[in-house]
PyMOL Python script that loads the backbone (N, CA, C, O; Angstrom):
from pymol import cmd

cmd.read_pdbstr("""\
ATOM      1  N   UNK A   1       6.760  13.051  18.487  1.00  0.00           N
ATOM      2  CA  UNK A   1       7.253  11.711  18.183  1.00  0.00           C
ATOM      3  C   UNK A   1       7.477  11.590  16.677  1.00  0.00           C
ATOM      4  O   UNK A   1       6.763  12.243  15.916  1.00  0.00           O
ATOM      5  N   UNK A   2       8.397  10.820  16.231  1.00  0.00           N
ATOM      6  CA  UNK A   2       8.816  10.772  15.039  1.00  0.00           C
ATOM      7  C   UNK A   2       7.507   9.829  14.218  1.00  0.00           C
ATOM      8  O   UNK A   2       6.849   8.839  14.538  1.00  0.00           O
ATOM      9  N   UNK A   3       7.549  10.643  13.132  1.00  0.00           N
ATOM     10  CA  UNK A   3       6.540   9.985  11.824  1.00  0.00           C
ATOM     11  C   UNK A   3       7.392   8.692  11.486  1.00  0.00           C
ATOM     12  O   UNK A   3       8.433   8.781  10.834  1.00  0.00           O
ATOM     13  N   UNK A   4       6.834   7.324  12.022  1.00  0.00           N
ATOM     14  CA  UNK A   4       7.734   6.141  11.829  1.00  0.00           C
ATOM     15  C   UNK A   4       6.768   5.227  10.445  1.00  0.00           C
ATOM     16  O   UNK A   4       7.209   4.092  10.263  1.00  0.00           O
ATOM     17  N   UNK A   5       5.469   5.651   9.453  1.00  0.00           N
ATOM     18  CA  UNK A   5       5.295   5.122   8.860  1.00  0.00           C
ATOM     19  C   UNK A   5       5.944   4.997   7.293  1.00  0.00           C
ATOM     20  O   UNK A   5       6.386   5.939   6.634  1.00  0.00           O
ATOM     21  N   UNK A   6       5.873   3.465   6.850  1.00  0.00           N
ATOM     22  CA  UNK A   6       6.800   3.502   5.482  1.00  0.00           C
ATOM     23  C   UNK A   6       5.960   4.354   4.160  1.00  0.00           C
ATOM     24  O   UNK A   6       4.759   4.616   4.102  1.00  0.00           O
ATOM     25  N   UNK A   7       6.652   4.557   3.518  1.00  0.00           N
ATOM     26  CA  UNK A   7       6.091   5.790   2.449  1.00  0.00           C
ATOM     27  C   UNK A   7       6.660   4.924   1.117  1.00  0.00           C
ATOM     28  O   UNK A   7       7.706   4.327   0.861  1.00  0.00           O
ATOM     29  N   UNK A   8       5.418   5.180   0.427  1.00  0.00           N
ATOM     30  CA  UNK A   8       5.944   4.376  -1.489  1.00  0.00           C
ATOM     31  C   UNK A   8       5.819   5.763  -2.183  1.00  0.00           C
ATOM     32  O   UNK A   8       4.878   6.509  -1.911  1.00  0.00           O
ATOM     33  N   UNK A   9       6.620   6.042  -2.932  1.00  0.00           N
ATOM     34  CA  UNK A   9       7.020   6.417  -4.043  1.00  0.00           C
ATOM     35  C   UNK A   9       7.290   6.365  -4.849  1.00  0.00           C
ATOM     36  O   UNK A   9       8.499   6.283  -5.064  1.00  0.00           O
ATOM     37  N   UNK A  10       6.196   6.374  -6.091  1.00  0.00           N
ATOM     38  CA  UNK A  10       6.353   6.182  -7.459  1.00  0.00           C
ATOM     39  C   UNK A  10       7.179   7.832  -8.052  1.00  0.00           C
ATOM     40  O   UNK A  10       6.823   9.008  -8.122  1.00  0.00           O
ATOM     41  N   UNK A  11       8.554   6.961  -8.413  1.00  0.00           N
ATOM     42  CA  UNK A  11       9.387   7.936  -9.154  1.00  0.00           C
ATOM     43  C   UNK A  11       8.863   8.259 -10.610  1.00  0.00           C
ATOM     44  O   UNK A  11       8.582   9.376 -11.045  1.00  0.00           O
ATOM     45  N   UNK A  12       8.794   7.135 -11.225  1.00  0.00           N
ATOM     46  CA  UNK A  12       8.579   7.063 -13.014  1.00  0.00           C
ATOM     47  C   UNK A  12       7.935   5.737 -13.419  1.00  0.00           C
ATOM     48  O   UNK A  12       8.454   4.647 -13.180  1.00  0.00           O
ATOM     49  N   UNK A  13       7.118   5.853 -13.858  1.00  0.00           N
ATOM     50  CA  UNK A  13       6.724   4.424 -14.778  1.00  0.00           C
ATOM     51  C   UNK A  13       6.501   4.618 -16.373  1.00  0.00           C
ATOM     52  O   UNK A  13       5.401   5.065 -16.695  1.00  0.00           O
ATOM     53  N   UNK A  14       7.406   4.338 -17.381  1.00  0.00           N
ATOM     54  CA  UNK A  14       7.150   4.565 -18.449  1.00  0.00           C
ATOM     55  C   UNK A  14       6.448   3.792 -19.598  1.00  0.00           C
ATOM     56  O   UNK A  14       6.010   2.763 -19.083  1.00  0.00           O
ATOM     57  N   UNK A  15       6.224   3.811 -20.562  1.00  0.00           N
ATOM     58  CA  UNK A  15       5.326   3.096 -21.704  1.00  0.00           C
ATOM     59  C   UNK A  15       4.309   3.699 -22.345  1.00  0.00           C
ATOM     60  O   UNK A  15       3.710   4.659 -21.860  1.00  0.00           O
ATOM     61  N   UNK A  16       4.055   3.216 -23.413  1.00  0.00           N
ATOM     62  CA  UNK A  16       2.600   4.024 -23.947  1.00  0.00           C
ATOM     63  C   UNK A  16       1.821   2.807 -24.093  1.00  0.00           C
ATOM     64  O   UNK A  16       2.197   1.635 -24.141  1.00  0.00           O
ATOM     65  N   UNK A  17       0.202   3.518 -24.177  1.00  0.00           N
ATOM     66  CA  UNK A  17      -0.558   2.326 -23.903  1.00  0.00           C
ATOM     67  C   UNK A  17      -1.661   2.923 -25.487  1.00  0.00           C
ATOM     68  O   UNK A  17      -2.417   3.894 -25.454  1.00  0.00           O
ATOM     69  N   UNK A  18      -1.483   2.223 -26.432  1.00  0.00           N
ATOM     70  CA  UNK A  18      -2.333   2.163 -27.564  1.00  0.00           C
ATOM     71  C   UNK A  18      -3.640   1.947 -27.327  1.00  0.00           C
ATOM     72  O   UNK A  18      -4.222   1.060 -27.950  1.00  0.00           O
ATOM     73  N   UNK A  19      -4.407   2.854 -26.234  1.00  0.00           N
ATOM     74  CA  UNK A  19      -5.748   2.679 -26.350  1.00  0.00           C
ATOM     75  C   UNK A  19      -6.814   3.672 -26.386  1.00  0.00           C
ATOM     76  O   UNK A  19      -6.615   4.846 -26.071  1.00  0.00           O
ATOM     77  N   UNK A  20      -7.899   3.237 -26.753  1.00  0.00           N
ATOM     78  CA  UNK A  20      -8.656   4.711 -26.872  1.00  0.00           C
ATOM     79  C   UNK A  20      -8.907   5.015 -25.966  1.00  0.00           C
ATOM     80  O   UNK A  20      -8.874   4.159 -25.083  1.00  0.00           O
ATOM     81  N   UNK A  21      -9.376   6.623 -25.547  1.00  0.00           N
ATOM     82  CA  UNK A  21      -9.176   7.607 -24.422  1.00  0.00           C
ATOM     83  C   UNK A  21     -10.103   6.474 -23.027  1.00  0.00           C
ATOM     84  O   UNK A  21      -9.372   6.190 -22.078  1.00  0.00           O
ATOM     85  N   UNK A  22     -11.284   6.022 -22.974  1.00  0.00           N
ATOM     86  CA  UNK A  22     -11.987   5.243 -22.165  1.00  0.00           C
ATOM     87  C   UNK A  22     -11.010   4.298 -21.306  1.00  0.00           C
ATOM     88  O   UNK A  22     -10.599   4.274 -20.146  1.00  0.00           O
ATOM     89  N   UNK A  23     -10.820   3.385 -22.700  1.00  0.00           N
ATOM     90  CA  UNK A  23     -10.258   1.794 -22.628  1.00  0.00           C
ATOM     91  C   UNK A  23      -8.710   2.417 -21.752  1.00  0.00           C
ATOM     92  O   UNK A  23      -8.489   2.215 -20.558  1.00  0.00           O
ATOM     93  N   UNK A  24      -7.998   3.012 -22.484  1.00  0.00           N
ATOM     94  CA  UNK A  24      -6.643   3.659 -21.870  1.00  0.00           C
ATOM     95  C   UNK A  24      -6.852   4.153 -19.964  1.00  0.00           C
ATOM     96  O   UNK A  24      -6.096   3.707 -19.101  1.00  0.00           O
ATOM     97  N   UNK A  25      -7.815   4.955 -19.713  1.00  0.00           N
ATOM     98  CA  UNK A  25      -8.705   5.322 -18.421  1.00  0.00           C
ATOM     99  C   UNK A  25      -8.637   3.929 -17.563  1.00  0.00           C
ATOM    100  O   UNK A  25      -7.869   3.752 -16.617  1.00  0.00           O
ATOM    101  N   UNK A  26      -9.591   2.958 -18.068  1.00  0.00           N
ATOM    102  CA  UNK A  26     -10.017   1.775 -17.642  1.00  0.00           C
ATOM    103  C   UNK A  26      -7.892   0.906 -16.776  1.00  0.00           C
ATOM    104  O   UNK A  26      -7.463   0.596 -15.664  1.00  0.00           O
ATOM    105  N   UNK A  27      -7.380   0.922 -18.144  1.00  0.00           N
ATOM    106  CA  UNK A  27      -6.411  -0.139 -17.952  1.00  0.00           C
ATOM    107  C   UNK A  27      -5.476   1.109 -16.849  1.00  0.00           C
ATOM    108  O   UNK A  27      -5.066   0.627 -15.793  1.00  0.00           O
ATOM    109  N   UNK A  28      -5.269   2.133 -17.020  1.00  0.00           N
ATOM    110  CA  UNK A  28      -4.254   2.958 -16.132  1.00  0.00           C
ATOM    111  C   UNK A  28      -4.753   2.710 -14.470  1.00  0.00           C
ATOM    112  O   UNK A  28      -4.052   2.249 -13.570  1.00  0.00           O
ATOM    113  N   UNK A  29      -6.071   3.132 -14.387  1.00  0.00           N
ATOM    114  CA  UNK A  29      -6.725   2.772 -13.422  1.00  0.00           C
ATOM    115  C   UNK A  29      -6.495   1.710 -12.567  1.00  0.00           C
ATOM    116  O   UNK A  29      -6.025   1.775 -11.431  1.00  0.00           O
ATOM    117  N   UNK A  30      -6.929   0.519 -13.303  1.00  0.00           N
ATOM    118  CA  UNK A  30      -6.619  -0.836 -12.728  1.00  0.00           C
ATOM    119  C   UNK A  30      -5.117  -1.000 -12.227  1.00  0.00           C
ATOM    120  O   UNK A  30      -4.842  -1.375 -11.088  1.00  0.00           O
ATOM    121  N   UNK A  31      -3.861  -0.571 -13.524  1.00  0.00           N
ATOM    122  CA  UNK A  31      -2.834  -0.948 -13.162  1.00  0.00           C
ATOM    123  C   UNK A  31      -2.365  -0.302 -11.570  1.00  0.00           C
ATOM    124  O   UNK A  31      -1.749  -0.794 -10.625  1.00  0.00           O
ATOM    125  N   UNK A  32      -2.842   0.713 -11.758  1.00  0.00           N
ATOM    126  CA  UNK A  32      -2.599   1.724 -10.311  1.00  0.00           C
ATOM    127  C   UNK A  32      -2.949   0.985  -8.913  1.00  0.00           C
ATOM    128  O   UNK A  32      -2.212   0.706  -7.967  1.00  0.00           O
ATOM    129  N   UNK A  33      -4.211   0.785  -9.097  1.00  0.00           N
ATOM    130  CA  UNK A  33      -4.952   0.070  -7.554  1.00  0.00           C
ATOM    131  C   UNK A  33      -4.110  -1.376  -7.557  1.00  0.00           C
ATOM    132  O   UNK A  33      -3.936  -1.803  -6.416  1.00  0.00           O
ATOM    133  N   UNK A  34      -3.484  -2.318  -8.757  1.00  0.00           N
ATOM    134  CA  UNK A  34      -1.924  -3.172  -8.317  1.00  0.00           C
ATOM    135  C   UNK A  34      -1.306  -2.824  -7.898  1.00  0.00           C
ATOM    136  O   UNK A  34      -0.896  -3.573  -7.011  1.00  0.00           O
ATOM    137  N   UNK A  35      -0.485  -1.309  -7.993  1.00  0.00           N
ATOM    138  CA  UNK A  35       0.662  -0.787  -7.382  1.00  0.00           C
ATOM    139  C   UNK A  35      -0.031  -0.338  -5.794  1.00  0.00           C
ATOM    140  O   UNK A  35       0.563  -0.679  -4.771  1.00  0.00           O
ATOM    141  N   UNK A  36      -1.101   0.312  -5.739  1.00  0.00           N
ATOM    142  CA  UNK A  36      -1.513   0.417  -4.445  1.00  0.00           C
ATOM    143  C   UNK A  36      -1.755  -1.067  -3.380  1.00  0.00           C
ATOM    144  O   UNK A  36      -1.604  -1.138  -2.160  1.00  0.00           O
ATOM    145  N   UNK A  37      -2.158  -2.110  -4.318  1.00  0.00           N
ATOM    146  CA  UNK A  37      -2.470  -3.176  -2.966  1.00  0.00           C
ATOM    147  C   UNK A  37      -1.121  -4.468  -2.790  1.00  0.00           C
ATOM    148  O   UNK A  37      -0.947  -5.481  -2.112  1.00  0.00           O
ATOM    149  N   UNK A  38      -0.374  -3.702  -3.842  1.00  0.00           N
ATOM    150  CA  UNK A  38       0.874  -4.337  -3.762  1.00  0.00           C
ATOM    151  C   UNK A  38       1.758  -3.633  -2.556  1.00  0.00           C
ATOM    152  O   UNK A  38       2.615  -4.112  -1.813  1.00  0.00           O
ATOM    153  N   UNK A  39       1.199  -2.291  -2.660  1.00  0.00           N
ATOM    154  CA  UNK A  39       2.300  -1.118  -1.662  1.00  0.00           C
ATOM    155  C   UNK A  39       1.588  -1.735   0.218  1.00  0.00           C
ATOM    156  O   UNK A  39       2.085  -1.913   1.330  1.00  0.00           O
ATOM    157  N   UNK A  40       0.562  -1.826  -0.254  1.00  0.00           N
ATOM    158  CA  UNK A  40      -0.271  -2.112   0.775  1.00  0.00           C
ATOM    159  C   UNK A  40      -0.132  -3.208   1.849  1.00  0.00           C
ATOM    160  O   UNK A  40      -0.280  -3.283   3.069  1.00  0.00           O
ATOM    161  N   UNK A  41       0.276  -4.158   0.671  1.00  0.00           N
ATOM    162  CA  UNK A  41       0.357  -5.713   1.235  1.00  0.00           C
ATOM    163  C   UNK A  41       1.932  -5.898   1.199  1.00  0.00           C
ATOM    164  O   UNK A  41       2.353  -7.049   1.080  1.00  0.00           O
ATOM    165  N   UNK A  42       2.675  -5.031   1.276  1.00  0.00           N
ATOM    166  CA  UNK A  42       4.465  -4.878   1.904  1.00  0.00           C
ATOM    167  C   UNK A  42       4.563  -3.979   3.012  1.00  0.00           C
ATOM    168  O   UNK A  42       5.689  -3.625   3.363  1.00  0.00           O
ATOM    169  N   UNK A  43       3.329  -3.464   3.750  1.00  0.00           N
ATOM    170  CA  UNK A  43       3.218  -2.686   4.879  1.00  0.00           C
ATOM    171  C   UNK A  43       3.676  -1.246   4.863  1.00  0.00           C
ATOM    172  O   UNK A  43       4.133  -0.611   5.813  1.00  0.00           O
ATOM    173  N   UNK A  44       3.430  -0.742   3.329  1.00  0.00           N
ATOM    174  CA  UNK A  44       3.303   1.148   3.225  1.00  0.00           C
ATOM    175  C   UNK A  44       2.302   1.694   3.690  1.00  0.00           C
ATOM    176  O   UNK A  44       1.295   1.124   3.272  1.00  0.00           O
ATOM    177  N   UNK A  45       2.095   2.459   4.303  1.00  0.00           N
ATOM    178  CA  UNK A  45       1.044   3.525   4.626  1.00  0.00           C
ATOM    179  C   UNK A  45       0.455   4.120   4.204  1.00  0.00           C
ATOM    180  O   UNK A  45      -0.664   4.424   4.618  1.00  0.00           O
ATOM    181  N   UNK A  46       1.314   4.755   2.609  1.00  0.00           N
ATOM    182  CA  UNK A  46       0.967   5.555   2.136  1.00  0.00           C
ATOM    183  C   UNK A  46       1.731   5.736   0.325  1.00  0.00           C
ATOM    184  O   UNK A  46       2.912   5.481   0.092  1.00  0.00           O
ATOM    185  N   UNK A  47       0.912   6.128  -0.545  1.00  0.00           N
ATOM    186  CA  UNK A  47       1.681   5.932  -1.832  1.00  0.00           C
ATOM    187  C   UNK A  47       1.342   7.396  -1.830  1.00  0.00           C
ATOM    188  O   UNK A  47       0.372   8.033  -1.419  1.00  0.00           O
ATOM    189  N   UNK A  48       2.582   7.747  -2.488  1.00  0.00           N
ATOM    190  CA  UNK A  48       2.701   9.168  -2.757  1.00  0.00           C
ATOM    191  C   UNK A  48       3.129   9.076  -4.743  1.00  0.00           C
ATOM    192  O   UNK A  48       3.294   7.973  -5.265  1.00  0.00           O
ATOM    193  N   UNK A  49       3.227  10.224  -5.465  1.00  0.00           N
ATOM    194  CA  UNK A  49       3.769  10.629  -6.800  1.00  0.00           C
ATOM    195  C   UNK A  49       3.835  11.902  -6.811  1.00  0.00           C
ATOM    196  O   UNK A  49       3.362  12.718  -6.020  1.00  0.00           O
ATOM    197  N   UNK A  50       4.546  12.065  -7.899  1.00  0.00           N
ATOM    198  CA  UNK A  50       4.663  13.457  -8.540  1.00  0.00           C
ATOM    199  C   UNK A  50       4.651  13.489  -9.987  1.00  0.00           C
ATOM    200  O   UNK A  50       4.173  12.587 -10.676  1.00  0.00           O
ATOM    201  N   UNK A  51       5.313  14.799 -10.542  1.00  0.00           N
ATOM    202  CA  UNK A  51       5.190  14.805 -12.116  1.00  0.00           C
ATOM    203  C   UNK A  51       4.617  15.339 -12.586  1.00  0.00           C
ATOM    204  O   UNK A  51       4.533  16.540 -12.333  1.00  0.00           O
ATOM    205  N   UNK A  52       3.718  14.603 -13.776  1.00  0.00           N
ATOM    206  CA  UNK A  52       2.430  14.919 -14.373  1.00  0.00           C
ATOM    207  C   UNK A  52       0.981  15.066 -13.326  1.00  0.00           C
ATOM    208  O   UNK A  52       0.865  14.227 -12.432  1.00  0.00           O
ATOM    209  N   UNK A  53       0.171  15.882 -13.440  1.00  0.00           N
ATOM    210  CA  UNK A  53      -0.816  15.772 -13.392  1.00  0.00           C
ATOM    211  C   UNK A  53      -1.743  14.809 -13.529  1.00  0.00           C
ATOM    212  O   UNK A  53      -2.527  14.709 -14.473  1.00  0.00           O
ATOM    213  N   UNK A  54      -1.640  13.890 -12.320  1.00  0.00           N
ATOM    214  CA  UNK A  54      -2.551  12.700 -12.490  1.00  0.00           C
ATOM    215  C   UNK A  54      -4.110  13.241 -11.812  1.00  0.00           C
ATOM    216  O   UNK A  54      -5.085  12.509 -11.641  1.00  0.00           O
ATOM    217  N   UNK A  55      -4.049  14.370 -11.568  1.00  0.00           N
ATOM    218  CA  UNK A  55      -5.527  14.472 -10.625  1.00  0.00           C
ATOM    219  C   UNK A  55      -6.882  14.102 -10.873  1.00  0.00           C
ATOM    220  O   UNK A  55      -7.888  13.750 -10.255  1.00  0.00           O
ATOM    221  N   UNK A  56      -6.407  14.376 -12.282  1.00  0.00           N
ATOM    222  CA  UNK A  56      -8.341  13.684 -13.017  1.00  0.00           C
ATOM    223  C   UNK A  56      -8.143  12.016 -13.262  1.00  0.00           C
ATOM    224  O   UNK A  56      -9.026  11.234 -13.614  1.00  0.00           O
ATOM    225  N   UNK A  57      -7.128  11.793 -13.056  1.00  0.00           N
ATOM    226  CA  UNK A  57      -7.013  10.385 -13.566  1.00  0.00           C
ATOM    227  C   UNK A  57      -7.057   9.773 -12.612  1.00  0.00           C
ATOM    228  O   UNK A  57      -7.847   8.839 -12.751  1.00  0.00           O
ATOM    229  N   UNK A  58      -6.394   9.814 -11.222  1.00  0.00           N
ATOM    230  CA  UNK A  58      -6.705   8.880  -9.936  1.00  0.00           C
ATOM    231  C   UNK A  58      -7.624   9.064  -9.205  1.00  0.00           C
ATOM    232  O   UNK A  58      -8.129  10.185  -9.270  1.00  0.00           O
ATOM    233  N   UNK A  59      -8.215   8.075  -8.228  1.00  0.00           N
ATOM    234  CA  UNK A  59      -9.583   8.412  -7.117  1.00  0.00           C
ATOM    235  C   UNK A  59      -8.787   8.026  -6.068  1.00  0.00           C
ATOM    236  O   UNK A  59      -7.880   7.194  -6.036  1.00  0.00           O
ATOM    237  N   UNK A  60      -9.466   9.088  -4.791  1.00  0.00           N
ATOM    238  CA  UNK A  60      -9.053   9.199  -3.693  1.00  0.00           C
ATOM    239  C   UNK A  60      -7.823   9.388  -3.155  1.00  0.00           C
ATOM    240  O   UNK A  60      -7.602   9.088  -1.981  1.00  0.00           O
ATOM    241  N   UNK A  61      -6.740   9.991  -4.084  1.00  0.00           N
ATOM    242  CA  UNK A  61      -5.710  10.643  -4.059  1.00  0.00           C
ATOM    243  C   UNK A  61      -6.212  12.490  -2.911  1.00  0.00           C
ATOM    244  O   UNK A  61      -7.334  12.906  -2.623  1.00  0.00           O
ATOM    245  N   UNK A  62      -5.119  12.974  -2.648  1.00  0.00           N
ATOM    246  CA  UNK A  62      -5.182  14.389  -2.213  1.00  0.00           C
ATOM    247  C   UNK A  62      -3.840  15.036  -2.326  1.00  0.00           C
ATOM    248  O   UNK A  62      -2.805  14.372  -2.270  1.00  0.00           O
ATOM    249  N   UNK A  63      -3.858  16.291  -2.479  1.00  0.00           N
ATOM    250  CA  UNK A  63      -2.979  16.792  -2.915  1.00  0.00           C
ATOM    251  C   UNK A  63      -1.300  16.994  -2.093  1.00  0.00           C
ATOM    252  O   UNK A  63      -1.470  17.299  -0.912  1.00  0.00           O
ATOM    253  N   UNK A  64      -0.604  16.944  -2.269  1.00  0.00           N
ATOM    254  CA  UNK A  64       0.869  16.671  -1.439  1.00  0.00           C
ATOM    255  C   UNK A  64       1.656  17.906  -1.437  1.00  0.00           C
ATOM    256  O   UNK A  64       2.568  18.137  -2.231  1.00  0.00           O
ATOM    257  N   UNK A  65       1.287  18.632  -0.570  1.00  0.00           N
ATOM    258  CA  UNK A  65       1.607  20.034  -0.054  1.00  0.00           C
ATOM    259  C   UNK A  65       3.295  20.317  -0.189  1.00  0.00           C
ATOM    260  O   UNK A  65       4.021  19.689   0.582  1.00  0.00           O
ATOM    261  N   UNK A  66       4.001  21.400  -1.313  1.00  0.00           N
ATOM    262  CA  UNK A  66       5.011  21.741  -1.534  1.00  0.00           C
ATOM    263  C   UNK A  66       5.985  20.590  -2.584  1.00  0.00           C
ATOM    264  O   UNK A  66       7.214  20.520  -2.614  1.00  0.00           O
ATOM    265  N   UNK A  67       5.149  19.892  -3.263  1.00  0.00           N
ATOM    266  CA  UNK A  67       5.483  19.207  -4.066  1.00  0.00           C
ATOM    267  C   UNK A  67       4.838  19.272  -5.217  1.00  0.00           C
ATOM    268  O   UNK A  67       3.806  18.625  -5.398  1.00  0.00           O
ATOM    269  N   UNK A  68       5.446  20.181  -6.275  1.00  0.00           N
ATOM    270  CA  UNK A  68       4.555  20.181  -7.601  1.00  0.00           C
ATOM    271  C   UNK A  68       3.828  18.833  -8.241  1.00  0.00           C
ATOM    272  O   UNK A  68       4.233  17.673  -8.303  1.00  0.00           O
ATOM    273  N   UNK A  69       2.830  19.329  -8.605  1.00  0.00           N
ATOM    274  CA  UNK A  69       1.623  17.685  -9.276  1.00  0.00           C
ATOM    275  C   UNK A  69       2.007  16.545  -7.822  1.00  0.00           C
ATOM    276  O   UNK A  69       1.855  15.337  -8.005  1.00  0.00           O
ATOM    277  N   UNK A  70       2.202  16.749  -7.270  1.00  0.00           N
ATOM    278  CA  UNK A  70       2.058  15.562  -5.790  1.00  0.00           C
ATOM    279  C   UNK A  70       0.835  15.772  -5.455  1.00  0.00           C
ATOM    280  O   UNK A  70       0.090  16.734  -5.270  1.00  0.00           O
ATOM    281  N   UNK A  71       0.780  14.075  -5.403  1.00  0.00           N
ATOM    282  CA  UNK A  71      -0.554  13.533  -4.836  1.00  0.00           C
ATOM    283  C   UNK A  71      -0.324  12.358  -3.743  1.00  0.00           C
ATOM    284  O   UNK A  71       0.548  11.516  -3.955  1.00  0.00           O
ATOM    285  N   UNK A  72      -0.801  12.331  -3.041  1.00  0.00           N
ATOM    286  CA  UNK A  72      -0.401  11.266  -1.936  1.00  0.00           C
ATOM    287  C   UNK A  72      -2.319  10.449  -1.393  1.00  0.00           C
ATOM    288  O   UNK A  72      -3.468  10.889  -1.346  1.00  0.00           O
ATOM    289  N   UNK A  73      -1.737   9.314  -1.145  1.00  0.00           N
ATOM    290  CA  UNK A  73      -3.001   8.206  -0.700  1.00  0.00           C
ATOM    291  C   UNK A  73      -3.124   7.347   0.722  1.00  0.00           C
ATOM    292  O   UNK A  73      -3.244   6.163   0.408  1.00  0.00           O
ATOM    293  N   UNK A  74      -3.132   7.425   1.441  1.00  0.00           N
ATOM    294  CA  UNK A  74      -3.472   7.022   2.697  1.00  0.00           C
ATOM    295  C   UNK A  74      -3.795   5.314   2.444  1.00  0.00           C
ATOM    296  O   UNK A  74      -4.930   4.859   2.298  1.00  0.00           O
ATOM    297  N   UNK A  75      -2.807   4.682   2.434  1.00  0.00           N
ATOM    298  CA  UNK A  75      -3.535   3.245   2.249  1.00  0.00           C
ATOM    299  C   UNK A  75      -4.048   2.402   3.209  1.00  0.00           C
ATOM    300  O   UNK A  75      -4.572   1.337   2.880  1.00  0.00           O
TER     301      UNK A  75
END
""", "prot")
cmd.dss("prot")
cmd.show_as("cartoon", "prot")
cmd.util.cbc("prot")
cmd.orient("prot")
């Protein structure tokens, strides 16, 4: 049967954030779990990315098989 759930994909989000290494941690963090309960509460399943190497930086991400730096989240 066909995989009928909706999928988010963060292409790019750009900006720099002037903060020290912690405080910078703290605010990336937060902004993320918005994009997740925003993805969440429009009926996605699942947030996926690529790119950079976010692995030390997000929780409860897993890795997204045949997609370089892909990480995908089960929402």
């Amino acid at each position: 049967e066909e995989d009928k759930r909706q999928i988010c994909s963060i292409y790019r989000i750009e900006g720099r954030l002037k903060q020290p290494p912690k405080q910078w941690l703290r605010v990336m963090r937060a902004e993320l779990k918005t994009i997740e309960d925003e993805a969440r509460n429009a009926g996605f399943a699942e947030l996926r990315m690529a790119g950079r190497d976010w692995s030390r930086i997000v929780t409860g991400y897993e890795p997204l098989p045949g997609v370089p730096n892909g990480l995908r989240k089960v929402l």
